[in-house]
C-alpha positions as semicolon CSV with decimal commas, in nm:
position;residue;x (nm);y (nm);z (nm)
1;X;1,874;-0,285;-0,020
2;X;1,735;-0,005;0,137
3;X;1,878;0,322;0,186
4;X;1,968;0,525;0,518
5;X;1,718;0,816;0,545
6;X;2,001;1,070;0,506
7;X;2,086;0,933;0,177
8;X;1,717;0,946;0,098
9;X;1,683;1,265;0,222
10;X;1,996;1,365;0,004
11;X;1,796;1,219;-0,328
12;X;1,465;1,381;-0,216
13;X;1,639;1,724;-0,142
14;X;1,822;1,686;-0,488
15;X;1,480;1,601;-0,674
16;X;1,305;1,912;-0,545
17;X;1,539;2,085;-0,676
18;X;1,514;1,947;-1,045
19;X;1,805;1,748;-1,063
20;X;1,702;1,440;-1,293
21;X;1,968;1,182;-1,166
22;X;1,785;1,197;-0,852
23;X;1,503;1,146;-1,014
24;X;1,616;0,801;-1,213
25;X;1,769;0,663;-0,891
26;X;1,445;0,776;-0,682
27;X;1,224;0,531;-0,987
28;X;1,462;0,299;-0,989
29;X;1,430;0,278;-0,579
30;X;1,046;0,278;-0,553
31;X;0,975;0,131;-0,911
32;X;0,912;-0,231;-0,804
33;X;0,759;-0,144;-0,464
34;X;0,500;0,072;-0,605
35;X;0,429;-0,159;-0,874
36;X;0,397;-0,453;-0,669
37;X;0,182;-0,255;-0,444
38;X;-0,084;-0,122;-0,733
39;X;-0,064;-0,479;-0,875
40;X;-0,225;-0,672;-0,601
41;X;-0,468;-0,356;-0,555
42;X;-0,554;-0,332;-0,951
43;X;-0,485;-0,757;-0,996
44;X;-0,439;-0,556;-1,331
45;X;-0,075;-0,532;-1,479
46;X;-0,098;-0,310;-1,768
47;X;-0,326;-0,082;-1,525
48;X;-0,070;-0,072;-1,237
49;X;0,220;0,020;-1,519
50;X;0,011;0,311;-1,635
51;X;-0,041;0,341;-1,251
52;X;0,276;0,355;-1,160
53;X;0,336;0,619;-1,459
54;X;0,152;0,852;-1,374
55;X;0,214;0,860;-1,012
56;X;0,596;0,920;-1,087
57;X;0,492;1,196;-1,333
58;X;0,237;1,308;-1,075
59;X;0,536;1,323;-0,816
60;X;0,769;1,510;-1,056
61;X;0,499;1,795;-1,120
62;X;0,407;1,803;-0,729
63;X;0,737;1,721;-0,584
64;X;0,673;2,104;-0,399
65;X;0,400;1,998;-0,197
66;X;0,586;1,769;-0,011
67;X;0,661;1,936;0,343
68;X;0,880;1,625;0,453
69;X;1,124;1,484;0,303
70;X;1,168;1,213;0,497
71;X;0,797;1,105;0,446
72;X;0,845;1,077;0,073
73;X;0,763;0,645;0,009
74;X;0,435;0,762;0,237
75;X;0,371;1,046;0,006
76;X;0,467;0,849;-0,318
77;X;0,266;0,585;-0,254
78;X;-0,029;0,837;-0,144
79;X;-0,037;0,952;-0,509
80;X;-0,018;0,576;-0,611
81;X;-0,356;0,505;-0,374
82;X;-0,500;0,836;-0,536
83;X;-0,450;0,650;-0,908
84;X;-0,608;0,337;-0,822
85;X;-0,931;0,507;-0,637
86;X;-0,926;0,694;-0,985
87;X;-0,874;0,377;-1,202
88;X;-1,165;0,193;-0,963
89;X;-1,363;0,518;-1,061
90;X;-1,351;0,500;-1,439
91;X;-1,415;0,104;-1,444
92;X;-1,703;0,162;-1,243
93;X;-1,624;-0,057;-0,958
94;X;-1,511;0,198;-0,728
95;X;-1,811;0,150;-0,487
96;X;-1,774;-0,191;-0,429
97;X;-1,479;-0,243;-0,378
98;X;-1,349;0,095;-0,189
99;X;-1,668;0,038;0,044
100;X;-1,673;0,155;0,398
101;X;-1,574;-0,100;0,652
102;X;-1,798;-0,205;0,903
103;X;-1,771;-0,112;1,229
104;X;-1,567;-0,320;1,493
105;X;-1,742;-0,483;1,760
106;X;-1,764;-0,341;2,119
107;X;-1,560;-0,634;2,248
108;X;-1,337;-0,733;2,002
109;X;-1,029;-0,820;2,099
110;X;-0,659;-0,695;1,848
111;X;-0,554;-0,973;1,699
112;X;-0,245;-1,008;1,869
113;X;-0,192;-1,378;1,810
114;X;-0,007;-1,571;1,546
115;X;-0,151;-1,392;1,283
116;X;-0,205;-1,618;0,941
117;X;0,022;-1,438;0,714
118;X;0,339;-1,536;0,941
119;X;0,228;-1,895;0,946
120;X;0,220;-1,895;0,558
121;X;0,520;-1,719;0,494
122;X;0,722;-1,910;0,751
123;X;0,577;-2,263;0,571
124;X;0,718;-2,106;0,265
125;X;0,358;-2,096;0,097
126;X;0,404;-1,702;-0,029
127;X;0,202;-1,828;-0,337
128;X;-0,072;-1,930;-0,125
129;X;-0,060;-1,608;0,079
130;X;-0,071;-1,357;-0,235
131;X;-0,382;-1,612;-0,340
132;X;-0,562;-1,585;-0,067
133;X;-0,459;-1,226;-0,037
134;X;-0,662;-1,160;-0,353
135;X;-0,994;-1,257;-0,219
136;X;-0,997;-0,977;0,032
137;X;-1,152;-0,632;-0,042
138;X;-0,894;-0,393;-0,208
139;X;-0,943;-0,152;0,087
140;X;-0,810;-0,456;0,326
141;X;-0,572;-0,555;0,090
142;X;-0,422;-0,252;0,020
143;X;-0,403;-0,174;0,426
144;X;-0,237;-0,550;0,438
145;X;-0,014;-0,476;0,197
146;X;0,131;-0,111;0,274
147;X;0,177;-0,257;0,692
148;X;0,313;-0,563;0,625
149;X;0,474;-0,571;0,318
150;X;0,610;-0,198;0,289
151;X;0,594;-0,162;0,651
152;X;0,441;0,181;0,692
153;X;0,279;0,299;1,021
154;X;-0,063;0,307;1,048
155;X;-0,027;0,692;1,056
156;X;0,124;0,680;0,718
157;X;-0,136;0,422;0,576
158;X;-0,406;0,649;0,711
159;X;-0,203;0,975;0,510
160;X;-0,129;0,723;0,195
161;X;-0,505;0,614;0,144
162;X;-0,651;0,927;0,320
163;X;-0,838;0,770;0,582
164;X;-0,862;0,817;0,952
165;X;-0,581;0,593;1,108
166;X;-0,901;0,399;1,291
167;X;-1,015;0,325;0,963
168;X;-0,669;0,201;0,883
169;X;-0,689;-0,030;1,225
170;X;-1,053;-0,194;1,129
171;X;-0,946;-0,220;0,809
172;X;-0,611;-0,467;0,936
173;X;-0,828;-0,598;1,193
174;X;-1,073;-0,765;0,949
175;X;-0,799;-0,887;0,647
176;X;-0,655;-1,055;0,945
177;X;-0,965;-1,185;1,077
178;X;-1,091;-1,265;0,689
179;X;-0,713;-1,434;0,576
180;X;-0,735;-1,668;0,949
181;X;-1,067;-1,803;0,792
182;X;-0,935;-1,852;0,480
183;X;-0,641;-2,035;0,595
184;X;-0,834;-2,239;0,842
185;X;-1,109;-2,335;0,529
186;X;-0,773;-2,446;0,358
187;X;-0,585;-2,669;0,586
């Protein structure tokens, strides 16, 4: 259930200023988000716990860079984006898979229309959503996932995987266009 922003604000404040209860009910908040977040990035468990480790520890050693408190998920999962680029990195598939997107075409149109995501979800096929999710490029994914799924602005996708928010738009624009041509190969 989430909670109002004063009460987050309250837990945020409170964690700045070392108070560990915040702390446990601030994990126990954003634990299953963040995991299911790095999860479909990593597709690798064990790597998104360790992930999702070291992001928390990350946040309790940086919690004082954080001008905002009210932008802390954003922030959070910024650190979480950081990890994975780092885990991509050290496997050595960092280049393929955080590639830059290519460039939208002069006339495309937003895809305003039923998008294929809602059509999936309302058919109750969330299983065949998350598998079709997979074949996308982490980078789309990860956009796909932080909009619709953790429903951050683009503004705060852009700050969370350190991108320009137009990046963040072409990078929506194709996993849309990609996931319509999935569904449509599947039907």
């Amino acid at each position: 259930m989430p909670q109002s922003p004063e009460h987050n604000f309250r837990l945020v404040r409170a964690a700045r200023e070392g108070d560990p209860r915040a702390w446990d009910v601030l994990l126990r908040e954003r634990q299953l988000p963040l995991f299911a977040y790095v999860v479909e990035l990593t597709r690798d468990r064990e790597a998104a716990r360790d992930i999702v480790q070291e992001t928390f520890a990350g946040a309790v050693r940086h919690i004082e860079t954080l001008r905002d408190e009210a932008r802390f998920a954003s922030w959070l999962f910024g650190i979480a984006h950081q990890k994975c680029v780092q885990h991509f990195r050290r496997s050595r598939r960092h280049d393929e898979r955080f590639a830059a997107p290519e460039a939208l075409p002069e006339d495309h149109v937003d895809v305003a229309a039923e998008d294929p995501r809602d059509r999936l979800l309302r058919e109750e096929h969330a299983g065949e959503f998350f598998a079709l999710l997979e074949k996308l490029p982490p980078d789309q994914r990860s956009a796909l996932l932080l909009h619709v799924l953790e429903e951050f602005s683009l503004e705060e996708i852009a700050s969370i995987t350190a991108v320009p928010t137009g990046t963040v738009k072409s990078r929506l624009y194709h996993a849309r266009r990609a996931l319509r041509l999935l569904v449509e190969e599947t039907l």
